[in-house]
Residue, then its C-alpha position, 0 to 999 in steps of 0.5 A: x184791517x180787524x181780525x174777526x176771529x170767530x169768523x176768521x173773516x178779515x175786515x176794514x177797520x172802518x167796520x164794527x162788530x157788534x153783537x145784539x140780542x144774539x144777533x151779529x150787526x156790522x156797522x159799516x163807517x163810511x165816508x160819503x165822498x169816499x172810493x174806499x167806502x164804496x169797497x168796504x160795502x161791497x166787501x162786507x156784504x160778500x165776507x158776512x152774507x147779510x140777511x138785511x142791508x140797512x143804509x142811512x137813507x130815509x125813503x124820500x132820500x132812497x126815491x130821490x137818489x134813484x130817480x136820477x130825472x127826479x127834477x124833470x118831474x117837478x111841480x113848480x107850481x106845487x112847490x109854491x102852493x106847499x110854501x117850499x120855495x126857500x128849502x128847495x133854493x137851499x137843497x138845489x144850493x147844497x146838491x151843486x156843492x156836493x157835485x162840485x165835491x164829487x167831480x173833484x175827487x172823482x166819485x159820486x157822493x152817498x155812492x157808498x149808499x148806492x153800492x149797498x142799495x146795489x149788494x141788497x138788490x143783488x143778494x136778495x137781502x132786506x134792504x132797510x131805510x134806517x134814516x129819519x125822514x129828512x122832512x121831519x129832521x129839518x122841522x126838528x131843527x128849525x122848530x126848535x130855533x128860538x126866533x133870533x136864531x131862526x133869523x141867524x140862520x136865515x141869514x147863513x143860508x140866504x148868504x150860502x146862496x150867493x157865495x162860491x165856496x173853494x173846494x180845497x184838499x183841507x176841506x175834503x179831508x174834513x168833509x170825508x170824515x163827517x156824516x154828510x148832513x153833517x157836514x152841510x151843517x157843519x158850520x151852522x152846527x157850531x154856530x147854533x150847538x142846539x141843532x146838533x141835538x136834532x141833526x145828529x143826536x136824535x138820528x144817532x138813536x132813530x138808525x139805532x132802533x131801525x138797525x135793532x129792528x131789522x130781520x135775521x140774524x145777521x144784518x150791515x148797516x152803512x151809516x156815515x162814520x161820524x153815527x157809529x159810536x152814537x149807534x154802539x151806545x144806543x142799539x143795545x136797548x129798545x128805543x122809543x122812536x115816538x117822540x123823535x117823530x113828533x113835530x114842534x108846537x107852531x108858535x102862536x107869535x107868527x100867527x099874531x104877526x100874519x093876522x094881526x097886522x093886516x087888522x091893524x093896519x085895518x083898524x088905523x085906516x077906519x080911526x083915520x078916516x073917523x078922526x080926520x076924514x076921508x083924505x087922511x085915510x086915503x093919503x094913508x092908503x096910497x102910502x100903503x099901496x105905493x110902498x107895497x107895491x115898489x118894494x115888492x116890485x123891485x125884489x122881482x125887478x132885482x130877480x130880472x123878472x119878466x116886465x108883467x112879473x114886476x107889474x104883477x108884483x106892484x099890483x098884488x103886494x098890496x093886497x096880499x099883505x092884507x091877506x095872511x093866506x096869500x103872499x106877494x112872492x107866490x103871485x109873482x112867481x105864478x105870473x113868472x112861472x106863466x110868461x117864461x114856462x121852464x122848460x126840460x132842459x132848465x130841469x136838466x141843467x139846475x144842478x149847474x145853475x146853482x154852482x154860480x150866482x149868474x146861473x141863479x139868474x139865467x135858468x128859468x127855474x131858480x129864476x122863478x124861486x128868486x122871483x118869489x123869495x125877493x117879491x117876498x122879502x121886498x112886500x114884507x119891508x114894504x109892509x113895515x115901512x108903510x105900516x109905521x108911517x101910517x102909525x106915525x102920521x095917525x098918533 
């Protein structure tokens, strides 16, 4: 416990005192898998009488947390249209884990979160989302990967789909002094330093300034253990938050890729048909079709679609490897979407479907995100295997 002197207020060392412009600022260090984090908000709140609560939440973070039927209200369709397919596998992948985690050790995680939520809402104290938009964050980190790093990445997250990691008393210990983005990006942290910049860093200062800003005199932030000396070195001073929240220039390489490639596979069908005729050009095409359309089809057929998924997947791979606005998987996964509706009990039971590969599989919506993601990956190697064919036979 630290004696707080000035006070006489007794509180656990988890908290630091900090005075800023005049203002007294409890940072309150929690650990997102913690009973003892959730008393430590509750008791500081009711020892220092705060005048603002500001919590390590972002808005999106705060409406999914206490939209507790958030998943019933899902657009699948409008998860496709915005191309969120692979981020909502990924979060689906990584909320399982932390349940998995919860149910373990008997408390929910970001319950200390909640608990300061709760003590705003009782105490009539500001309450104060402090957090960056996770939304941004995860741009941030990902814009900012050069491409092999991207692919590295990509790799390490498709594979977190397909493996059960064991939740042992090492790991616990680990995870319940770390911020909980932190955390699920622990390892990848270490593979790839950069993302530490983006992930942590840059946060560091945004929940500075946002604490900095809040109103009264006296104000608790409950922030993850691992930002609070990062938040002691930066909310002593005025902090320019523009620039944390602006998003990465997009690259001109991938839309070289989207566009170029159907012109060139394009332009090689009208040389081959001028230079030798009408039956090259057609062999030439039937390659692309063919190749296409089999590969796309048995990335919905590995998803066990429905038989008109995989038909529909070989019947529009094709095409939309022509068209850069259109892509194989999101056909697939509209048709998918159309012959096996989810249903509100499928909504219901995500959270246990992605704790196994078999759950992967049997619910109706991660089925439909596999179906799009495998169609996807199947007309991209079908793209690059008929187009250098066609190259080679054509030269």
């Amino acid at each position: 416990m630290t004696d707080m002197a000035d006070s006489e207020i007794r509180l656990s060392d988890s908290v630091a005192h900090i005075t800023v412009d005049g203002r007294e600022v409890y940072l309150v260090g929690t650990a997102h898998v913690s009973k003892e984090s959730v008393d430590d908000v509750r008791e500081t709140v009711e020892a220092v009488k705060p005048d603002s609560i500001a919590v390590e939440l972002c808005a999106g973070r705060h409406k999914a947390m206490m939209q507790k039927d958030a998943w019933k209200n899902m657009d699948i369709f409008k998860v496709f249209k915005e191309k969120k397919g692979v981020f909502l596998i990924t979060q689906l992948v990584m909320g399982a884990f932390y349940k998995r985690l919860g149910d373990k050790l008997g408390v929910k995680p970001g319950a200390e979160m909640l608990e300061g939520i709760k003590q705003a809402d009782e105490t009539g104290a500001e309450l104060v989302l402090a957090d960056r938009d996770i939304q941004i964050t995860l741009k941030r980190v990902w814009g900012y990967l050069g491409f092999w790093n991207k692919m590295k990445l990509a790799a390490h997250l498709m594979a977190s789909v397909f493996t059960k990691e064991q939740i042992d008393e090492s790991m616990i210990e680990q995870i319940k002094s770390r911020d909980q983005l932190e955390s699920v990006m622990a390892e990848f942290a270490e593979s790839f330093p950069e993302i530490k910049k983006r992930l942590i860093d840059e946060r560091d200062i945004f929940l500075a300034q946002k604490i900095r800003e809040a109103k009264g005199p006296t104000v608790v932030a409950v922030i993850g253990a691992g930002h609070v000396n990062g938040i002691k070195e930066h909310i002593q001073r005025d902090n320019d938050l523009g620039p944390l929240m602006e998003l990465p220039k997009p690259s001109i390489w991938p839309k070289l890729f989207k566009w170029g490639i159907p012109a060139a596979v394009i332009a090689l069908l009208v040389y081959g048909y001028i230079a030798f005729g009408a039956r090259h050009s057609m062999e030439s095409i039937w390659l692309w079709v063919l190749i296409n359309g089999i590969l796309a089809a048995l990335g919905s057929a590995i998803a066990l679609a429905h038989p008109l998924t995989i038909i529909a997947s070989f019947v529009g791979a094709p095409l939309t490897s022509l068209h850069p606005m259109v892509a194989a998987g999101w056909v697939a996964g509209l048709v998918q979407a159309w012959v096996r509706k989810p249903t509100v009990a499928d909504f219901e039971d995500l959270s246990e479907a992605v704790g196994s590969v078999k759950g992967f599989w049997k619910n109706s919506v991660t089925k439909i995100l596999l179906v799009v993601v495998l169609a996807n990956i199947g007309s991209s190697l079908g793209t690059i295997i008929s187009g250098w064919l066609i190259v080679r036979r054509t030269f």
